[in-house]
C-alpha positions in Angstrom: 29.9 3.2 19.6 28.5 6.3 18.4 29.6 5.0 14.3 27.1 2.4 15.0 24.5 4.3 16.3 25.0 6.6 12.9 25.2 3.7 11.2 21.9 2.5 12.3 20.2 6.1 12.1 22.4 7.0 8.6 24.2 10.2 8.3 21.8 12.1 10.0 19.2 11.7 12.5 16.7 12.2 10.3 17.4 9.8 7.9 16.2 6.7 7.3 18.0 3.8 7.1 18.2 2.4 3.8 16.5 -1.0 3.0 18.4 -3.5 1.4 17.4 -4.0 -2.5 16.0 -7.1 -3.4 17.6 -8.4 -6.6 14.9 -8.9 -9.1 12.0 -7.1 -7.1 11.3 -3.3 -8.5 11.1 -1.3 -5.3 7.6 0.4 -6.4 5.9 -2.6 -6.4 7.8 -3.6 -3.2 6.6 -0.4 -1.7 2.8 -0.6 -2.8 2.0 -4.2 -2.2 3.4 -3.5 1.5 0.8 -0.1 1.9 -1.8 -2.6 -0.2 -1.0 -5.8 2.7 -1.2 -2.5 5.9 -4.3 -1.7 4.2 -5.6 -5.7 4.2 -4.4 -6.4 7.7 -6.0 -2.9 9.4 -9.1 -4.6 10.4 -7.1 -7.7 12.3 -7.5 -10.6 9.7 -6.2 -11.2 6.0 -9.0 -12.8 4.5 -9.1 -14.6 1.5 -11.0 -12.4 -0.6 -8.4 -9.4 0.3 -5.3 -11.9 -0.8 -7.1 -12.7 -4.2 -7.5 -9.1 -4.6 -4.2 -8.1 -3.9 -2.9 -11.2 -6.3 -5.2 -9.8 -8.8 -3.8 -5.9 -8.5 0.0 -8.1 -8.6 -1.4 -9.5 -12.3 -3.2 -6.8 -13.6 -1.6 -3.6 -12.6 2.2 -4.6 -12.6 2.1 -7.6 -14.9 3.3 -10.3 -12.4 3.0 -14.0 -13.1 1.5 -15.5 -10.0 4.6 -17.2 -8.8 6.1 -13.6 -9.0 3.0 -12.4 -7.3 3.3 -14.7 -4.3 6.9 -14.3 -4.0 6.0 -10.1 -4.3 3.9 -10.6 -1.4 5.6 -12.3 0.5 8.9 -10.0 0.2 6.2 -6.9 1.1 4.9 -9.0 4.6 8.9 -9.6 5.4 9.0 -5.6 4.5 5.9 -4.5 6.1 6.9 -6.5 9.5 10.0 -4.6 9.6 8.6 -1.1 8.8 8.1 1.5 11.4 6.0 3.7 10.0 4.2 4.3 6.6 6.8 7.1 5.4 9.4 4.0 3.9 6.9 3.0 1.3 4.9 6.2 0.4 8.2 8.2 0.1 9.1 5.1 -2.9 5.5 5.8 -4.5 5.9 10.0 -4.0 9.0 9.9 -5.7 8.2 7.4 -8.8 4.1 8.1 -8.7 2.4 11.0 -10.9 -1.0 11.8 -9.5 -2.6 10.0 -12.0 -1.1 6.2 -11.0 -1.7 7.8 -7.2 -5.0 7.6 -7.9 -5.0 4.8 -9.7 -3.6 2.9 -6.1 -5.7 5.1 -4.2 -9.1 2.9 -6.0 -7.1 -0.2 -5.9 -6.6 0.5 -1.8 -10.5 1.5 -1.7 -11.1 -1.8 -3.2 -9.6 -3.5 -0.9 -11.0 -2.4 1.7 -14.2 -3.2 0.1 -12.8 -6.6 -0.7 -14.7 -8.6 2.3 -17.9 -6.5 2.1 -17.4 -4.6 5.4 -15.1 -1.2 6.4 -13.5 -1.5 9.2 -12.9 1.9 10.9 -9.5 1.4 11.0 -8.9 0.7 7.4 -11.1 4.2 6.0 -8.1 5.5 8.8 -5.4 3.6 7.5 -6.1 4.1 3.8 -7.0 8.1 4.5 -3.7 8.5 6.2 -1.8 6.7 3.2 -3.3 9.0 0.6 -2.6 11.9 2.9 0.9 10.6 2.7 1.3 10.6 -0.9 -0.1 14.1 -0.9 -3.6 13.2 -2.8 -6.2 16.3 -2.0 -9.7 14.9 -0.5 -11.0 15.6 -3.5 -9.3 12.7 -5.4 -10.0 10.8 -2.5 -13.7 11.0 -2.6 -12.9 9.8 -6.5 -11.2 6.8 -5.8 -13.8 5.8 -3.4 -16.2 6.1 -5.1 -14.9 4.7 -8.4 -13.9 2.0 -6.0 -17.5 1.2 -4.8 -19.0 1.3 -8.4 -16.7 -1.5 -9.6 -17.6 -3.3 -6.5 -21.1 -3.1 -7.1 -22.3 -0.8 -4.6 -23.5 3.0 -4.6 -20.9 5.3 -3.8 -22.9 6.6 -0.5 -22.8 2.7 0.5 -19.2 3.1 0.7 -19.0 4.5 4.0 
């Protein structure tokens, strides 16, 4: 009995268990589109602009086809349902991440949250706590936002 139980925690009790890899699916892009779906799902409701969004970011920023996209996303849901915490994806992006693609998916998680034209408190939280997570300083937060807000049309003050 207690093999399984370290089995379950891993060698130690303060390791995570390790996810199964997904053949064909890089784990980085596993590990953001989860944070990116968290993100999209913190105000109660995945709507249509924040999936388009999210399939746009899948194109643009990692080169997927859409039928990669889609399958992407949903792997990340299966991923993010099964996730305790936060610390399983940003642990994938702090290890393979410099600061400059950090910020890069810090403005991609701003603009997402701008996606349906309202912040929802819980989403500034969620997408605050993420960056904290992947050791960005407030600094480059503030960046992101507001680089966020000028491509989605709005004044960077307007972003809060």
């Amino acid at each position: 009995m207690l093999k399984a139980i370290r089995s379950l925690l891993g060698a130690d009790a303060g390791e995570q268990p390790a996810a199964e890899p997904t053949p064909g699916v890089d784990p980085i892009h596993l590990a953001a589109c989860a944070l990116l779906l968290d993100i999209a799902w913190a105000d109660g409701e995945f709507s249509e602009s924040e999936r388009a969004h999210i399939q746009d970011v899948l194109a643009r920023h990692f080169g997927l086809r859409a039928g990669d996209g889609a399958r992407l996303l949903a792997l990340a849901e299966a991923e993010r349902a099964r996730a305790v915490d936060h610390f399983t994806f940003t642990r994938v992006l702090q290890a393979n991440y410099d600061l400059g693609q950090k910020m890069v998916l810090a403005e991609v998680m701003w603009s997402l949250v701008l996606a349906d034209g309202r912040i929802a408190d819980h989403e500034q939280y969620l997408t605050r706590k993420i960056c904290n997570l992947l050791e960005l300083e407030p600094a480059y937060l503030a960046t992101a936002k507001a680089a966020a807000a000028r491509a989605a049309g709005r004044p960077p003050g307007a972003a809060e």
